[in-house]
C-alpha positions as CSV (number, residue, x, y, z in Angstrom):
1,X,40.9,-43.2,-2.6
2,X,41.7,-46.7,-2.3
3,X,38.4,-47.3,0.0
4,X,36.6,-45.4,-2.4
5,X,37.3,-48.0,-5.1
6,X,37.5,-50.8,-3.1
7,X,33.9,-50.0,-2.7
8,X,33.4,-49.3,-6.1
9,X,35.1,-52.7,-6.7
10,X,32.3,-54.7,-4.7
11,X,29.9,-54.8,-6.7
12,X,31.1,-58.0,-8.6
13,X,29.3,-58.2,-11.9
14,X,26.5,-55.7,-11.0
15,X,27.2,-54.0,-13.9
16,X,28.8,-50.7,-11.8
17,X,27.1,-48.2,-9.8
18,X,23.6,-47.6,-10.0
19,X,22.4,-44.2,-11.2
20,X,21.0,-41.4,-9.2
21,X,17.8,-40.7,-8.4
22,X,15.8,-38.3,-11.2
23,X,15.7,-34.6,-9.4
24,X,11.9,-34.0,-8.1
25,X,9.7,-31.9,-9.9
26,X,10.0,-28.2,-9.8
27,X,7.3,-26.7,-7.9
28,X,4.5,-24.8,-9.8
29,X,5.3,-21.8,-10.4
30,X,3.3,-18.9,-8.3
31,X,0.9,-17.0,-10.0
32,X,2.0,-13.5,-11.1
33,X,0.4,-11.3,-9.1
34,X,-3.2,-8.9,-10.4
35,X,-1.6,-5.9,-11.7
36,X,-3.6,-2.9,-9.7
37,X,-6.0,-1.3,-11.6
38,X,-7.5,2.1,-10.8
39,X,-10.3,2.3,-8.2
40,X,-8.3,-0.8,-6.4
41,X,-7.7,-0.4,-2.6
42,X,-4.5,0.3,-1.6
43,X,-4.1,0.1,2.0
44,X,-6.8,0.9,4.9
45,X,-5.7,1.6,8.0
46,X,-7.9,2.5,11.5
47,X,-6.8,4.7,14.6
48,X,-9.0,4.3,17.9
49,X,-8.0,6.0,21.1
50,X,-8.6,2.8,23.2
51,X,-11.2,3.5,25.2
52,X,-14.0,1.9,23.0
53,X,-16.1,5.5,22.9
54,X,-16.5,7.2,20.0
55,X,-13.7,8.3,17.6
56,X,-13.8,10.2,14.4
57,X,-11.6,11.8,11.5
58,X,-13.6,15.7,10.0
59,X,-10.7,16.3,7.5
60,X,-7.3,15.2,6.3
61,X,-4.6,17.5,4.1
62,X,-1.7,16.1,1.9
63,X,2.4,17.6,2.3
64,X,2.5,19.1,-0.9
65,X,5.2,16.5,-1.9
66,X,2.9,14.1,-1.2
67,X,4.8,11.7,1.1
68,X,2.4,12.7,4.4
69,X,-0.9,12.5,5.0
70,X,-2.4,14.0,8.2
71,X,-5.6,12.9,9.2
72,X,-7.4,15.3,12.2
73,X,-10.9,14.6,14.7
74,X,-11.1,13.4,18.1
75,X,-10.7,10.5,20.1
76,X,-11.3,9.1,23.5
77,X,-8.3,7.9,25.1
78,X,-7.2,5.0,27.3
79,X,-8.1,5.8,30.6
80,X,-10.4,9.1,29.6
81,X,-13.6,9.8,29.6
82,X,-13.7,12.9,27.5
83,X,-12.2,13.2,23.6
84,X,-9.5,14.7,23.1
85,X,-7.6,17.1,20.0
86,X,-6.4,14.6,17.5
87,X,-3.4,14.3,14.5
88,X,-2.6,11.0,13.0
89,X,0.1,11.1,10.2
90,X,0.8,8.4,7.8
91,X,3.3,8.1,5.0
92,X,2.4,7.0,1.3
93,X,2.8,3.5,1.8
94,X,0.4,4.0,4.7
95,X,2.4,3.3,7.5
96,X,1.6,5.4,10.7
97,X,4.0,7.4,11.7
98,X,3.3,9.2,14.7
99,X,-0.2,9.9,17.2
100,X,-0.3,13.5,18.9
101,X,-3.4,14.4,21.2
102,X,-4.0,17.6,23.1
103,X,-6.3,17.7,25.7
104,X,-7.0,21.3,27.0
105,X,-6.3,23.0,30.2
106,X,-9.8,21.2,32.0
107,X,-11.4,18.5,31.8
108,X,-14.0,18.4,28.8
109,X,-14.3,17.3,24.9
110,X,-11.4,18.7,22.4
111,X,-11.7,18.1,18.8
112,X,-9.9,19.3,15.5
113,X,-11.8,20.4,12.5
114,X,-9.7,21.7,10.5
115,X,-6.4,20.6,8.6
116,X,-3.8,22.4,6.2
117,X,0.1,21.9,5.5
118,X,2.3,24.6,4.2
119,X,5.2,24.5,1.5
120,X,7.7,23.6,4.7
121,X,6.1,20.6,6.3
122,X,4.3,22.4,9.1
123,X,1.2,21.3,10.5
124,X,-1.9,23.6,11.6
125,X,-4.5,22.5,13.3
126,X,-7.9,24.3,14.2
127,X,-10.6,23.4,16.4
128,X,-11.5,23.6,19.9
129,X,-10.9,23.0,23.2
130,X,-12.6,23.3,27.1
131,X,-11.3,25.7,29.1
132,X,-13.0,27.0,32.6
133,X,-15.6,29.5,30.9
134,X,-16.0,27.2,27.3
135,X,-15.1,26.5,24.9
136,X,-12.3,28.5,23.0
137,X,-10.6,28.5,19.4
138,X,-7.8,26.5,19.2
139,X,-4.7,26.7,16.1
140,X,-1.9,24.8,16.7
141,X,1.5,24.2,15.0
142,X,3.3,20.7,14.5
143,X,6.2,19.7,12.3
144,X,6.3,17.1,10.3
145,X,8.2,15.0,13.2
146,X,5.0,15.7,15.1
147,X,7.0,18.1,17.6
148,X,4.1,20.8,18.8
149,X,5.4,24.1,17.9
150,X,2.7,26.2,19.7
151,X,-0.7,26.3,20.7
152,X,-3.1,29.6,20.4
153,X,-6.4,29.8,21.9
154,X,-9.0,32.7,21.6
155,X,-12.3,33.3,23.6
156,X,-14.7,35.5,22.2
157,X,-15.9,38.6,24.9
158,X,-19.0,36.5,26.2
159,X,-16.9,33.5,27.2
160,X,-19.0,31.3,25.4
161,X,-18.3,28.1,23.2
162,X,-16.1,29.4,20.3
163,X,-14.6,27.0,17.7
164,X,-12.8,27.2,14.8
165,X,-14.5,25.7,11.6
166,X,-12.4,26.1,9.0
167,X,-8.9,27.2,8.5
168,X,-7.0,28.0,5.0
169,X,-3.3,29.1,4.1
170,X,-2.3,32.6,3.2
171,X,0.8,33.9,1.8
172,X,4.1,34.9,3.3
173,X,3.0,32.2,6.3
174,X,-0.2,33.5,7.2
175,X,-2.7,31.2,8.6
176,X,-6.4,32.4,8.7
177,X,-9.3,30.5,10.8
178,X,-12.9,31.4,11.1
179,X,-15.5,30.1,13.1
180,X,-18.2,30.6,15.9
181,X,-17.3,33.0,18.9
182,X,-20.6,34.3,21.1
183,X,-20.3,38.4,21.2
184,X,-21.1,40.4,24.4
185,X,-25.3,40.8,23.5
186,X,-24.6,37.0,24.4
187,X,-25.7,36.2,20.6
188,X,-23.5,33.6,18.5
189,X,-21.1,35.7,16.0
190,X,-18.5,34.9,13.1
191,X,-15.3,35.4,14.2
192,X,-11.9,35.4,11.6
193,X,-8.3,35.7,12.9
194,X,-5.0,35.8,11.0
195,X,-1.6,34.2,12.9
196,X,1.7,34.7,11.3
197,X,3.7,31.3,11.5
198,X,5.1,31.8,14.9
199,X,1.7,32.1,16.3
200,X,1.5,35.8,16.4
201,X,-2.2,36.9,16.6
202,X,-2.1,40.0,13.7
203,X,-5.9,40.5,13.6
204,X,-9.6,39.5,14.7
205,X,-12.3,40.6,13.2
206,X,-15.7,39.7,14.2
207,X,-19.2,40.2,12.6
208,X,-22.5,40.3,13.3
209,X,-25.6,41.5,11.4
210,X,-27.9,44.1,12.2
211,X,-30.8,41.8,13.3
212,X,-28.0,40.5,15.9
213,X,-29.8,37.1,15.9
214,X,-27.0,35.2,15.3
215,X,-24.3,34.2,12.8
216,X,-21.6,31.7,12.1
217,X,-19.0,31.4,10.0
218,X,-18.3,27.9,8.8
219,X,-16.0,28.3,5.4
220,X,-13.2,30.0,4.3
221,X,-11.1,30.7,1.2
222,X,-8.0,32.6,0.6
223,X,-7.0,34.1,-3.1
224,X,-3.1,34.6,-2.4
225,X,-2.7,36.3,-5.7
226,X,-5.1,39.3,-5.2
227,X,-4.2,39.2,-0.6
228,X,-8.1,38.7,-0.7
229,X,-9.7,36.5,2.0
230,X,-13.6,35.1,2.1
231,X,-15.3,33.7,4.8
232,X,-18.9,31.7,4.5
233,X,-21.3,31.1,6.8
234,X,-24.8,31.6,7.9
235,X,-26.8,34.7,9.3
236,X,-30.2,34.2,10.8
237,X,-32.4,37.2,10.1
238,X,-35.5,39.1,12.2
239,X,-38.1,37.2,10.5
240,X,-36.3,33.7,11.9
241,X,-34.9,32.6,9.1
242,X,-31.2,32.2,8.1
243,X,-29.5,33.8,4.5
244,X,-26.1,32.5,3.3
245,X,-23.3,35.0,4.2
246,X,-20.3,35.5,2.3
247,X,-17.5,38.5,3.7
248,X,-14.3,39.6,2.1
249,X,-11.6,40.6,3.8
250,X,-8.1,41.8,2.7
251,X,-4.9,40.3,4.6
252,X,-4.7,43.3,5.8
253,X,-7.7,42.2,8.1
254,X,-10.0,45.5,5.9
255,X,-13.8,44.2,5.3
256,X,-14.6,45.1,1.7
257,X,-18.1,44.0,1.6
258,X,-20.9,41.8,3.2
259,X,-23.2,39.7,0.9
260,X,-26.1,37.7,2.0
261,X,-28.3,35.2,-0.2
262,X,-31.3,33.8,0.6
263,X,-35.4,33.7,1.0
264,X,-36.7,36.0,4.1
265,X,-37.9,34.0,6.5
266,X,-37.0,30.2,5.0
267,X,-34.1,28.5,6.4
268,X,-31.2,28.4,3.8
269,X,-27.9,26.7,4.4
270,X,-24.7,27.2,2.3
271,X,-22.1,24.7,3.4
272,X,-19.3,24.9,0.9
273,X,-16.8,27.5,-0.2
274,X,-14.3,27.2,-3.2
275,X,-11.8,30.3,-4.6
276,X,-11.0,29.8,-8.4
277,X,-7.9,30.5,-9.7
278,X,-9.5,34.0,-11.4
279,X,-11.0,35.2,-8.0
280,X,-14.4,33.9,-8.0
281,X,-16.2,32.7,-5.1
282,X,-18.4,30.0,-5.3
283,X,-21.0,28.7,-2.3
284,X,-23.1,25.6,-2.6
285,X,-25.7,24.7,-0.2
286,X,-29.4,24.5,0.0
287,X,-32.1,26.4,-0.1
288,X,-35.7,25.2,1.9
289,X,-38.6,24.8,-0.2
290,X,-42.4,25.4,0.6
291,X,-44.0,23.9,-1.9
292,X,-43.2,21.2,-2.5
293,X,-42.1,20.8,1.3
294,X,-38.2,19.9,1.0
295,X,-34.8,21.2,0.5
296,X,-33.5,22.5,-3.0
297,X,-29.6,21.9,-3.7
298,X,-27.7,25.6,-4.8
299,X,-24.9,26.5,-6.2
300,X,-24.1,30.0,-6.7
301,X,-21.0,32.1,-7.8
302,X,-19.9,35.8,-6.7
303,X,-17.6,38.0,-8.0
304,X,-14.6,39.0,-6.5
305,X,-16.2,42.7,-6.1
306,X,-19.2,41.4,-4.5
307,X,-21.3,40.9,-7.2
308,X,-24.1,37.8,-6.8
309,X,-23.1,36.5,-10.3
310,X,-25.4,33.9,-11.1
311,X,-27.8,30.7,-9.6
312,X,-28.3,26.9,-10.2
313,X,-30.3,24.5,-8.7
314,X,-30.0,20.8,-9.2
315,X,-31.2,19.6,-12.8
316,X,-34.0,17.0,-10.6
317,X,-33.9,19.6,-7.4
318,X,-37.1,20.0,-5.2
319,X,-38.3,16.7,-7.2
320,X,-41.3,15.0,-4.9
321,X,-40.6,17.8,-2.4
322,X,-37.2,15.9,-1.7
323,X,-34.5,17.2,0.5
324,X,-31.8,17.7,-2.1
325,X,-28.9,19.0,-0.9
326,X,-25.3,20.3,-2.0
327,X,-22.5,19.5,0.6
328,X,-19.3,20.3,-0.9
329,X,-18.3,22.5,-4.1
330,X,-14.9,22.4,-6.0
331,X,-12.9,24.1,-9.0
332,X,-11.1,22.0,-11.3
333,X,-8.3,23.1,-13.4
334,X,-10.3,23.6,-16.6
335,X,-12.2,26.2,-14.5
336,X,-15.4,24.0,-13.9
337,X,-17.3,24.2,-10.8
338,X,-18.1,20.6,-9.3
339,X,-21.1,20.4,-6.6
340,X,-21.9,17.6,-4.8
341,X,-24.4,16.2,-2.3
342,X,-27.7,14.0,-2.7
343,X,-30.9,14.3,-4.6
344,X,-34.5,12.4,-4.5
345,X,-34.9,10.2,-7.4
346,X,-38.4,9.6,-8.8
347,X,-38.1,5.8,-7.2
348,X,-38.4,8.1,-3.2
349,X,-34.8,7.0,-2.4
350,X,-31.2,9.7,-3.1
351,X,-28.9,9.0,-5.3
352,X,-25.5,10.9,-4.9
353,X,-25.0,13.7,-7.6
354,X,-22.1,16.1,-9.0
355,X,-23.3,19.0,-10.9
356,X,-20.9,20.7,-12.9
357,X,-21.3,24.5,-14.2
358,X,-18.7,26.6,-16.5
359,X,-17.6,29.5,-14.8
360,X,-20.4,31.5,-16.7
361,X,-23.6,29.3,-15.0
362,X,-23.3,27.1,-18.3
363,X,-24.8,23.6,-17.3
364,X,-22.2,21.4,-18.3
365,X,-23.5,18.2,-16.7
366,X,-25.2,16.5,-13.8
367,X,-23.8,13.3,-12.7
368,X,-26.2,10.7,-10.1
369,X,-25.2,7.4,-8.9
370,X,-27.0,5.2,-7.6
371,X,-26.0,1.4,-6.7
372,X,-28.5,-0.6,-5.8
373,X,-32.2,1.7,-5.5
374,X,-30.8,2.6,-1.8
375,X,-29.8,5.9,-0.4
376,X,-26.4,7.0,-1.8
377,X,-24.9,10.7,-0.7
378,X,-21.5,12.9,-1.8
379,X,-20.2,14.4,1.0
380,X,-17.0,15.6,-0.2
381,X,-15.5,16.5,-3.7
382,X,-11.6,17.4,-4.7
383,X,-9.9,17.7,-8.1
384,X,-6.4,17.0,-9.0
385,X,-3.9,18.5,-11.3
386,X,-5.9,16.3,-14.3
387,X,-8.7,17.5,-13.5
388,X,-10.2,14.4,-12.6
389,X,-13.0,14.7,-10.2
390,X,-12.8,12.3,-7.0
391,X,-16.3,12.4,-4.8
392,X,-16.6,10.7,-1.4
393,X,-19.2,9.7,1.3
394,X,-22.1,7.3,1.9
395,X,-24.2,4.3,0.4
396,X,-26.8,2.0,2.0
397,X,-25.6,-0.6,-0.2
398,X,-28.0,-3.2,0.9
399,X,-27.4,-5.9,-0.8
400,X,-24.2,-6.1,0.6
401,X,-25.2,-7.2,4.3
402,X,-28.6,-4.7,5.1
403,X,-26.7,-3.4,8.2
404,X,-26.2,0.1,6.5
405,X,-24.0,2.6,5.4
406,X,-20.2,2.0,4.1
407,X,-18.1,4.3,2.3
408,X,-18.8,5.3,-1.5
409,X,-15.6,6.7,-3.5
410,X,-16.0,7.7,-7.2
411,X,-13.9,8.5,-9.8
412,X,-14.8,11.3,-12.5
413,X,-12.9,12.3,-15.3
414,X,-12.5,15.8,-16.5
415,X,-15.2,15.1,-19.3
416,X,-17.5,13.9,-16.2
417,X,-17.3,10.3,-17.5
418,X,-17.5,7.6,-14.7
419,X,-14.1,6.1,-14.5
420,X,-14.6,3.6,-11.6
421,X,-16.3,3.2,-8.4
422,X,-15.2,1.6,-4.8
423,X,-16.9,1.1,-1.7
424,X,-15.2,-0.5,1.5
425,X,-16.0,-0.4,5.4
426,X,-13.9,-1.1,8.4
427,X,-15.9,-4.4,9.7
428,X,-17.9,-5.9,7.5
429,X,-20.2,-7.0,10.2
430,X,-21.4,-3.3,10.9
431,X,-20.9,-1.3,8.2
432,X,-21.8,2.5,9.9
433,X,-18.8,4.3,8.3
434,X,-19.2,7.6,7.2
435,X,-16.8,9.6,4.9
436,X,-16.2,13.0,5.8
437,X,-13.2,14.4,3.7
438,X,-11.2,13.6,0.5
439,X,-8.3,14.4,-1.2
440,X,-6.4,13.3,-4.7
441,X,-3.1,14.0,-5.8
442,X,-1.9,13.1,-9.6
443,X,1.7,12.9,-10.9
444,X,4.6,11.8,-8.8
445,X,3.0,10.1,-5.5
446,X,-0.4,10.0,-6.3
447,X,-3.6,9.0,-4.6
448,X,-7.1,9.3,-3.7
449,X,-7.8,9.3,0.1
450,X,-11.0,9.2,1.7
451,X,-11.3,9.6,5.8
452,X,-14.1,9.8,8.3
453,X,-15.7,7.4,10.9
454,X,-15.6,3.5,10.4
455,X,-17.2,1.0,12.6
456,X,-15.5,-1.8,14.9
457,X,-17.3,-5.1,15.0
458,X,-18.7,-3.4,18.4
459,X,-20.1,-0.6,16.2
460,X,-17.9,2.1,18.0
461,X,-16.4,4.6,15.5
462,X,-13.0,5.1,14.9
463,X,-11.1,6.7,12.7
464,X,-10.7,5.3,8.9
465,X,-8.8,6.3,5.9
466,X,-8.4,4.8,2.6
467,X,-6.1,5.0,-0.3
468,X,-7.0,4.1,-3.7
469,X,-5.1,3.8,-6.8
470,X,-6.5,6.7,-8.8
């Protein structure tokens, strides 16, 4: 104390101690940050197997809480030549959680098609793999820790390439998948199996048509409420030309009918399949035109007895002999039917379209976009609880750097107004990325994801999956 105020003291007739310094200046303040707005980007994330081939993402599925999303294709490892059976899963906030390949019992190319998650968390998988004849069906199982469960494999009686297509969830833990298996006349048939969830084969049943010239089965739909089952596909016919093919099937593995669809002789393609919630099926594809020369986008519904219910076309379809096309079909919960795909506009270039029908055929609305007077597509559609209308795929948006396509994600709400609009690609050097698949979710968790192929700044595709803020 007393050195304290001795030096207090010294300051003679200074007038005491001097003042301190004025504290500095707050520093600005940051700026709040942009409150996200619907359409906005939330995360982006990219999977490649390491080998710089080609990688690639055909479908994703939510966890019905919503916190998983599992993203399915085929990639080329480190070290591989050949691609392998693929399952990504990411959690909400898009971090990856776990990588599981399988790569079949010889050497070849493995891929995964198909993707669905059941009320418990469980993964199935469908695609197929290389064995020592071919190629076989392939289902398997994974948890949501990504531990495989089990793997089932099935080669049709020719031993020829067989894949699984499509795959959907049936009651009491059924899974169903359907796809291509060659029969023993050494023609290409459509081959459906039901698996209980231990992996216990209960049934396959395979058809093919009359004409034995070939068919495929490419879709499938399950009605839980009424055990009913539907499988899509094509059948080609004597006079060389192929007919849209629609089969149901109880659970028990019964066939109740066979429709077919088409024009003898002209090359028609369905390549969509929805189940409403009152047991109609509906198909949207396309239909070849002669004259004009072209494709013509359908949509078509069938009754749940078999009935071939009713047509549309797209409202501009077969305009300057374009090759209009449906590529997707979906059922909201107001019971409207959404179709997407592309159609010629009268400028020679596609826009994207949705056309939406009432479950009568009543046209409701058609709905193009088009960016920039380039070649925009819809190659996916899904509708969530809202009944807003989410459509994914392509635009040659060349105003943004002329090197091509990038992804295309719009927004629809359940009065078919435009709500917003988003495109994105992985490198914006390249810009060759391809959405395949999307899905939306409203309420608690939501989201719109889109997945497919993206583009590294070497142009070698990899997988690529966005989330948006719906």
């Amino acid at each position: 104390m007393e050195v304290g105020a001795g030096g207090g003291g010294g300051g003679g007739g200074g007038g005491g101690r001097r003042p301190p310094p004025p504290p500095p200046p707050p520093p600005p303040a940051a700026p709040a940050p942009r409150a996200l707005t619907p359409g906005d980007e939330l995360w982006h994330r990219v999977y490649d197997g390491g080998a710089d081939h080609a990688d690639g993402a055909n479908a994703e599925a939510l966890s019905p809480d919503g916190r998983a999303l599992y993203v399915v294709g085929s990639a080329v490892l480190a070290g591989h030549t050949d691609s392998d059976f693929t399952v990504v899963k990411y959690t909400y906030s898009g971090h990856r959680r776990w990588v599981r390949t399988y790569d079949g019992p010889v050497s070849g190319d493995d891929r995964a098609y198909a993707v669905a998650v059941d009320a418990q968390g469980f993964v199935y998988v469908g695609g197929a793999i290389h064995t020592v004849n071919s190629d076989d069906f392939v289902l398997i199982k994974y948890d949501a820790a990504g531990h495989r469960k089990w793997v089932r494999s099935y080669d049709g009686p020719f031993n020829g390439p067989d894949k699984v297509n499509a795959l959907a969830l049936g009651s009491r833990g059924s899974i169903y998948v359907a796809g291509n298996s060659y029969g023993l006349s050494g023609m290409v048939e459509g081959a459906v199996a039901r698996y209980d969830s231990n992996g216990v084969q209960r049934w396959v049943k395979r058809y093919a048509s009359s004409d034995q010239m070939g068919d495929e089965f490419t879709m499938i739909g399950v009605d839980r409420r009424r055990g009913a089952v539907y499988v899509g596909g094509m059948s080609l016919d004597a006079t060389n030309g192929t007919d849209w093919l629609l089969i149901k099937y109880l659970s028990s593995g019964s066939r109740k009918w066979v429709g077919t669809y088409g024009n003898p002789g002209i090359v028609d393609v369905p390549r969509a399949l929805a189940v409403a919630p009152d047991g109609s099926i509906y198909q949207a594809g396309y239909f070849t035109l002669q004259i004009p020369p072209g494709w013509q986008a359908v949509l078509t519904k069938w009754t749940p007895g078999g009935w071939h219910a009713w047509a549309n076309d797209a409202v501009e379809g077969g305009l300057n002999g374009g090759d209009d096309t449906f590529l997707d079909v979906a059922v909201d919960s107001y019971g409207h039917v959404h179709a997407v795909g592309k159609v010629m506009n009268s400028g020679g270039d596609y826009d994207a379209i949705m056309a939406t029908r009432t479950a009568n055929g009543t046209y409701r609305a058609t709905c193009s976009f088009d960016i920039t007077g380039q070649n925009d597509l819809f190659r996916a559609v899904a509708c969530d609880a809202a009944g807003n209308i989410f459509a994914a795929g392509w635009t040659d948006d060349l105003s943004v750097n002329n090197l091509g396509p990038q992804y295309l994600t719009v927004r629809y709400t359940h009065k078919r107004n435009l709500r917003w609009w988003a495109t994105t690609d992985e490198t914006w050097a390249t810009c060759s990325d391809f959405a395949e698949d999307v899905v939306a979710r409203s309420g608690v968790r939501p989201g719109v994801y889109v997945t497919g192929l993206g583009a590294d700044a070497a142009n070698v595709s990899d997988f690529f999956t966005v989330k948006y803020k719906p």
